[in-house]
C-alpha positions in Angstrom: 41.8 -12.5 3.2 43.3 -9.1 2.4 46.8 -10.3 3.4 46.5 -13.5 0.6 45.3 -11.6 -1.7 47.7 -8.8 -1.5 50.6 -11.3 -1.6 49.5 -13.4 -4.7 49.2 -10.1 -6.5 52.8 -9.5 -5.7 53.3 -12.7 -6.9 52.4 -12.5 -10.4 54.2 -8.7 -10.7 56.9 -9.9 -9.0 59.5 -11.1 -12.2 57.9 -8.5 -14.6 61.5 -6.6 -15.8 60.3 -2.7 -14.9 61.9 0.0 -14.9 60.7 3.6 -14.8 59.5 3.5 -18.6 58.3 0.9 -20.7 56.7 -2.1 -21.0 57.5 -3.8 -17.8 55.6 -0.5 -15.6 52.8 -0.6 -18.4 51.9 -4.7 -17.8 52.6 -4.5 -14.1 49.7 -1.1 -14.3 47.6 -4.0 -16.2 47.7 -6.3 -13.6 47.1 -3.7 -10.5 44.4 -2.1 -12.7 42.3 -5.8 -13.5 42.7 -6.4 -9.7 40.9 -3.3 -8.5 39.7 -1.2 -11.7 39.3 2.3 -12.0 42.6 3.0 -12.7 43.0 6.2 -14.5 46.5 6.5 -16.9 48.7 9.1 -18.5 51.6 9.3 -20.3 54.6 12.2 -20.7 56.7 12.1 -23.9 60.2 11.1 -24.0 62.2 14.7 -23.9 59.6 16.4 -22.6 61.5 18.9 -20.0 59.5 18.4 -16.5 61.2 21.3 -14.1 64.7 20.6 -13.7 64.6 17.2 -15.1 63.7 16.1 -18.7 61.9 12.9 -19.1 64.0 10.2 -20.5 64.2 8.3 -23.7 62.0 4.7 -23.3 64.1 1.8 -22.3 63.8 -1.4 -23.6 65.9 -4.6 -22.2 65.1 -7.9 -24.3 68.2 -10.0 -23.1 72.0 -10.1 -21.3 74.4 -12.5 -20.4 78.5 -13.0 -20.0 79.6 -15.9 -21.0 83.1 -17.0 -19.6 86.1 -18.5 -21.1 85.1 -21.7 -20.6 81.5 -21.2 -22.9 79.9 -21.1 -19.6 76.9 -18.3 -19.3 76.4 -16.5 -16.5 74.8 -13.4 -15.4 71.7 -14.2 -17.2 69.2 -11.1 -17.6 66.0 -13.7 -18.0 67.1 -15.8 -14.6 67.0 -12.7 -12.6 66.2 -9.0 -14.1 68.8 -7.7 -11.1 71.9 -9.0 -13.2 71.3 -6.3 -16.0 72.1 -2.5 -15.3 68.9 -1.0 -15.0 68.6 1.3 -18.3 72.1 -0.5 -19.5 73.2 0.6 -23.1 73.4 -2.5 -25.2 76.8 -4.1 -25.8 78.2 -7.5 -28.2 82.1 -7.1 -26.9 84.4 -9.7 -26.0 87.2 -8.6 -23.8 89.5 -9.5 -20.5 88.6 -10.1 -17.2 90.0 -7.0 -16.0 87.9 -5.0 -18.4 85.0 -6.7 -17.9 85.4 -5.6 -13.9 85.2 -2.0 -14.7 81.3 -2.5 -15.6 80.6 -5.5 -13.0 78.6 -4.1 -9.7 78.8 -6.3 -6.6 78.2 -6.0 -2.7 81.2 -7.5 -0.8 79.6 -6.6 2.4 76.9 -9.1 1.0 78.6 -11.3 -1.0 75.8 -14.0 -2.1 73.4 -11.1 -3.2 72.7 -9.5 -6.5 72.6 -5.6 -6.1 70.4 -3.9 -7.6 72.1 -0.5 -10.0 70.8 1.9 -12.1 71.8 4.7 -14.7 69.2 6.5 -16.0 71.0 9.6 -16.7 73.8 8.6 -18.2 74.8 6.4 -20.7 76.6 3.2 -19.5 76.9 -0.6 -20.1 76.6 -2.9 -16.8 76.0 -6.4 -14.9 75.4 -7.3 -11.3 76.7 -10.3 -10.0 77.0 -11.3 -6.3 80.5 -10.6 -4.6 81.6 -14.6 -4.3 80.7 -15.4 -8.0 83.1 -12.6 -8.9 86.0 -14.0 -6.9 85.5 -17.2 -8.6 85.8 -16.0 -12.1 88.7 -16.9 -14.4 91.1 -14.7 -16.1 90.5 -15.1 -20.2 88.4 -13.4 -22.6 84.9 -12.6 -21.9 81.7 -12.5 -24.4 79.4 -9.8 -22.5 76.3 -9.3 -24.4 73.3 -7.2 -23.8 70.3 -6.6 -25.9 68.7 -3.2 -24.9 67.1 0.0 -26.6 66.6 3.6 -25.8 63.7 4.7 -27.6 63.7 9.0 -28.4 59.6 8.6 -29.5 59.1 6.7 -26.0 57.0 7.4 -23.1 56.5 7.4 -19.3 53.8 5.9 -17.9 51.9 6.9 -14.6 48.2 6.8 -12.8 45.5 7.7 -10.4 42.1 6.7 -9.0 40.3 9.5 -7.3 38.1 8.3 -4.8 35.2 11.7 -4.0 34.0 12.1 -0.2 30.8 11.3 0.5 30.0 14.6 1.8 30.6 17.1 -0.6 34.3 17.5 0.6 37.1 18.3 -2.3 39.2 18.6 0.6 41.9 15.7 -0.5 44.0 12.7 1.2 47.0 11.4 -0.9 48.2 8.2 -1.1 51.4 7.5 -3.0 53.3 4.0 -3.7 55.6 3.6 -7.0 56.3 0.2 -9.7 59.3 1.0 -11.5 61.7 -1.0 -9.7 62.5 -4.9 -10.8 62.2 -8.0 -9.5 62.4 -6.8 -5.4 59.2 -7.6 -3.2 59.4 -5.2 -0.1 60.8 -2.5 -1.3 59.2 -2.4 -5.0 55.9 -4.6 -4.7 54.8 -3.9 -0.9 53.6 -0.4 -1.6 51.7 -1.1 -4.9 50.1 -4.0 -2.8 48.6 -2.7 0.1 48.0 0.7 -1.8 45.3 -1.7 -3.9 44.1 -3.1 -0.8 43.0 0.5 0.2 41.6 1.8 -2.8 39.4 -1.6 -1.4 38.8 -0.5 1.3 38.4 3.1 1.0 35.8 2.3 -1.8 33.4 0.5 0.4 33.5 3.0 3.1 29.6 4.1 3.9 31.0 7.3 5.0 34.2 9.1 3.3 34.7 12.9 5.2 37.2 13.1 2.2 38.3 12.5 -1.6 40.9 10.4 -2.2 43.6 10.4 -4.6 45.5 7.2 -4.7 48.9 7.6 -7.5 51.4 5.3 -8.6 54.1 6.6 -10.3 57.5 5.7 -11.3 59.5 6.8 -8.3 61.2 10.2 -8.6 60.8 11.2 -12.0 57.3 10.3 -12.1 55.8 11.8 -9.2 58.0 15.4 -10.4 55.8 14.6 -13.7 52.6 14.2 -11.8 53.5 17.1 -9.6 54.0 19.3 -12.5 50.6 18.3 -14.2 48.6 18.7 -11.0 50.4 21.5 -9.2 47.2 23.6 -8.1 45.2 20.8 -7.6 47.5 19.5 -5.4 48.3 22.8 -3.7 44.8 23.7 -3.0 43.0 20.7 -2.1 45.6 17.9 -0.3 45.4 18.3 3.5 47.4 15.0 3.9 49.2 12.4 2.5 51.1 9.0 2.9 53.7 7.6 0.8 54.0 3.9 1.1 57.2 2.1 0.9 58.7 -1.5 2.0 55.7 -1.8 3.9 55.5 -5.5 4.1 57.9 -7.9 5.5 58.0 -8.3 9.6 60.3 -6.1 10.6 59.4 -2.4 12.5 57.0 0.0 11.9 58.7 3.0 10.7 57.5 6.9 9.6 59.5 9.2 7.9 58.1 12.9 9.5 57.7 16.0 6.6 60.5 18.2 7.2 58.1 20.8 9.5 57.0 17.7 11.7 54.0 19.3 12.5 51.4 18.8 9.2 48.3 17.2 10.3 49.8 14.1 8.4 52.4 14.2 10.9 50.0 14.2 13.8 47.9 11.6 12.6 51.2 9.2 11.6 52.5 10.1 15.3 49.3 9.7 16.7 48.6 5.8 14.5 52.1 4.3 14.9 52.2 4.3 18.9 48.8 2.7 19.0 50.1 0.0 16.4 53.4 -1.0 18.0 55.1 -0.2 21.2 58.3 0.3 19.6 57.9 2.8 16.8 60.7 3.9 14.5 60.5 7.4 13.9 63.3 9.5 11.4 63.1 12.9 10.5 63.3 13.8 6.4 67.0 13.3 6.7 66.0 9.7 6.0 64.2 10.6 2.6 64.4 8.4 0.4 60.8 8.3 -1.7 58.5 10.2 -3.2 57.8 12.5 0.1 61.0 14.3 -1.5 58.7 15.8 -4.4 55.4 16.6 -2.6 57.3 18.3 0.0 59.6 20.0 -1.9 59.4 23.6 -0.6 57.0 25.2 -3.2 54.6 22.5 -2.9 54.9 21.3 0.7 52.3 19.3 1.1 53.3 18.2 5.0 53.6 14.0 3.4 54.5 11.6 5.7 56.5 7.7 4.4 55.3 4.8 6.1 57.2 2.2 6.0 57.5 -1.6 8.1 61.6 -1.6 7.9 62.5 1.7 6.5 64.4 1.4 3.1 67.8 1.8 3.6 67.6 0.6 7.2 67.7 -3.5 5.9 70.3 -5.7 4.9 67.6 -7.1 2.0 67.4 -3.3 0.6 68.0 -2.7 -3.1 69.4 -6.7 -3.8 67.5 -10.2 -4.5 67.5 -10.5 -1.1 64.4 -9.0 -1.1 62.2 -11.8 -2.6 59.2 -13.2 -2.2 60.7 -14.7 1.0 61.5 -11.5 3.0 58.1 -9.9 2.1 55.5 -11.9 3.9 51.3 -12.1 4.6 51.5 -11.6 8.0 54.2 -8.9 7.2 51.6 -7.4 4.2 48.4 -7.1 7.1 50.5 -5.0 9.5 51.5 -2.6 6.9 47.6 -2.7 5.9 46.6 -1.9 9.5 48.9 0.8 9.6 47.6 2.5 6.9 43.9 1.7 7.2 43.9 3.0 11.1 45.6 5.9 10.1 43.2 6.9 7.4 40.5 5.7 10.2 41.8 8.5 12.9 42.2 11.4 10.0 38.3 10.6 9.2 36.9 11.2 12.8 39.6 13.9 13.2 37.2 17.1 14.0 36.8 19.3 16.6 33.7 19.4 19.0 32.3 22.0 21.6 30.5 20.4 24.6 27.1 21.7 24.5 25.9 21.7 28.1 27.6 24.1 31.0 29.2 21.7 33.4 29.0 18.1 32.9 26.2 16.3 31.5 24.3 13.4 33.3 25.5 10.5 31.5 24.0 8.2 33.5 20.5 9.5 32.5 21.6 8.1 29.3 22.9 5.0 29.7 26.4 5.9 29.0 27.9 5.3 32.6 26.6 3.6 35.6 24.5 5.4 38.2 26.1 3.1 40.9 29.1 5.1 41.7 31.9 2.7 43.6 35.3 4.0 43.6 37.8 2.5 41.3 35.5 0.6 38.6 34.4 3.4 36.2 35.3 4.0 32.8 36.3 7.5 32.4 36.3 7.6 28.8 33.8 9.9 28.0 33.8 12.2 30.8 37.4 12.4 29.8 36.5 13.1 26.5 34.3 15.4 27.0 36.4 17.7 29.4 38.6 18.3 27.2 35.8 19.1 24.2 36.3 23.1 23.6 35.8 23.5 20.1 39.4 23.8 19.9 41.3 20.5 20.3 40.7 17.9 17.5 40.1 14.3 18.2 43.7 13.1 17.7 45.2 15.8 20.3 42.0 14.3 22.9 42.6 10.8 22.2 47.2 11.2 22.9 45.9 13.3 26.4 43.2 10.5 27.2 45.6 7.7 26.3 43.4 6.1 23.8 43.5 5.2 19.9 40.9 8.0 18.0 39.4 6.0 15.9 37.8 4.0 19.2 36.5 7.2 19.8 34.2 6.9 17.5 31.2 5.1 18.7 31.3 6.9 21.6 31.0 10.0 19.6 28.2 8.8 17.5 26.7 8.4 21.1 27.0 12.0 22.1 25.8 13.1 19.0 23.0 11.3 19.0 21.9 13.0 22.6 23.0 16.3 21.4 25.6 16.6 24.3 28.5 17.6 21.8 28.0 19.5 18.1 30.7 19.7 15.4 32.9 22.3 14.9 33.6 21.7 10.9 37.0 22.1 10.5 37.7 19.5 7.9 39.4 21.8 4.6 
């Protein structure tokens, strides 16, 4: 169910032109927002200076082609967004083939895909076309047209839901995705996807140990905005937090660690990914890439993990019209759902507990091992459990010595609990 649904709703966002302003973010935020609600916007002025960066000027893209000597047209903005330079200045210019190649972005290494370029920064005209359709172009004079705006009284566009605990906790998970890029699936659509499946999810938990704040951003300069307007917030209340990128076609499972490698989002990544697949790919933040470059930029830090299926960067598909609706897939969608639903699992049961009795309880008084002792056949779960129970070791650091997944702790903890054998030591925030 979850992985249909989150693949028709890449579906219909998948040919919206975006880019980190305008229109194409706004209608996509429409779309996410009459799936799942709740959805809480904000907007920066264009100009408005945002640390080192300044926010910039709205782009609008209405049309672009090149039409060839022979009248044929080709690079066609409205047959795939990819053949326009993202935030392209606008251009009606007829010249030679040999100028025209100084503003014509290819990939030889993958000749039948569309790259995907941008220049927000700095004024420039530009078209993508794949490598083999450049060979084959004639010499002769070229018509290149492209019908875009920059727009000085613009804005960018961003969002949140907050999602409280159910227990009074304003101690705060964050999870990340971004919608600026166009017309990609895995590494533009995925995130957004299964970040709405979550907000699901975490919605109809019974029992939330923390608040939630899910954000979608424009990637880069959107999440420095969104840092910069919720600073302290962020700084005081996040414990952990989860960016999630190209999380849906078939390929690994990946994690991109926080540069210390040892924030409690760390551990609980770690601790998730080896119970999800026996071949995890782990990189350290030299493989940045997202948004895990703001939150842990130094004076924030905020210990945030990436989690990824194939990491970006690490696929042929990456950044081209390779990745389409093909390479992303339903089956590829639910495993990058699992991921991040077991991983939020293990941080909500991730306490600490003291055992309450001196030596070890009688468990089979209670039911919760056999009396008949025969060597070989018991499970040693909960005595194992319980050993290690010194008011010290969370959950996740029991459940990697005991060799088990923590959230499958959990009903034997509600079972301890219940018989006053083990009592909380609260250490969540």
């Amino acid at each position: 169910m979850e992985q249909n649904r989150m693949y028709k709703l890449i579906s219909k966002l998948y040919k919206i032109p975006r880019s980190i302003t305008g229109d194409g973010f706004r209608d996509s935020l429409d779309i996410i927002d009459k799936a799942i609600g709740g959805v809480e916007r904000f907007s920066i002025p264009s100009g408005t200076q945002v640390y080192d960066w300044r926010v910039p000027p709205e782009w609008v893209i209405r049309d672009g082609y090149i039409i060839t000597p022979n009248g044929k047209k080709i690079c066609q903005f409205k047959e795939h967004n990819l053949h326009i330079l993202n935030y392209s200045a606008p251009i009606d210019k007829k010249l030679s083939l040999d100028e025209l190649k100084e503003h014509i972005y290819t990939i030889p290494e993958l000749p039948n895909a569309i790259a995907y370029v941008t220049s927000y920064y700095e004024r420039r005209w530009g078209f993508c076309i794949s490598y083999n359709e450049l060979k084959e172009l004639p010499d002769g004079e070229y018509h290149v047209f492209i019908d875009s705006e920059f727009k000085d009284d613009g804005e960018l566009n961003y969002a949140h839901i907050i999602i409280p605990s159910t227990t009074g906790n304003t101690k705060e998970i964050l999870i990340s995705s971004y919608l600026c890029h166009p017309q990609m699936a895995n590494n533009e659509l995925s995130g957004p996807a299964v970040w709405s499946e979550l907000i699901r999810w975490v919605r109809n938990l019974k029992h939330r140990e923390y608040t939630y704040r899910f954000v979608i951003v424009p990637e880069t300069i959107g999440s420095i905005c969104y840092i910069n307007r919720n600073f302290k917030t962020l700084k005081e209340n996040v414990v952990a937090g989860f960016v999630l990128s190209c999380i849906g076609d078939d390929g690994d499972y990946s994690v991109v660690l926080s540069p210390d490698e040892n924030s409690l989002s760390d551990i609980a990544t770690l601790h998730t990914i080896k119970h999800i697949t026996k071949e995890p790919k782990i990189y350290k933040f030299l493989n940045r890439g997202s948004d895990e470059r703001q939150y842990n930029t130094p004076n924030l830090n905020l210990g945030v993990t990436t989690i990824c299926r194939s990491l970006f960067g690490h696929f042929d598909e990456y950044h081209t019209s390779l990745d389409d609706l093909d390479f992303v897939t339903p089956s590829g969608l639910e495993g990058g759902f699992n991921y991040a639903r077991n991983l939020i699992e293990n941080l909500e049961i991730n306490t600490k507990y003291q055992l309450a009795t001196t030596c070890e309880p009688n468990l089979g008084s209670r039911g919760l091992m056999s009396t008949l002792s025969r060597s070989g056949i018991h499970n040693y779960t909960i005595p194992n459990f319980l050993a290690y129970c010194n008011g010290k070791r969370s959950v996740i650091e029991i459940a990697d010595i005991v060799g088990v997944e923590a959230r499958s702790l959990k009903p034997i903890i509600d079972k301890l609990l219940e018989f006053e054998l083990i009592k909380e030591i609260n250490t969540k925030g």
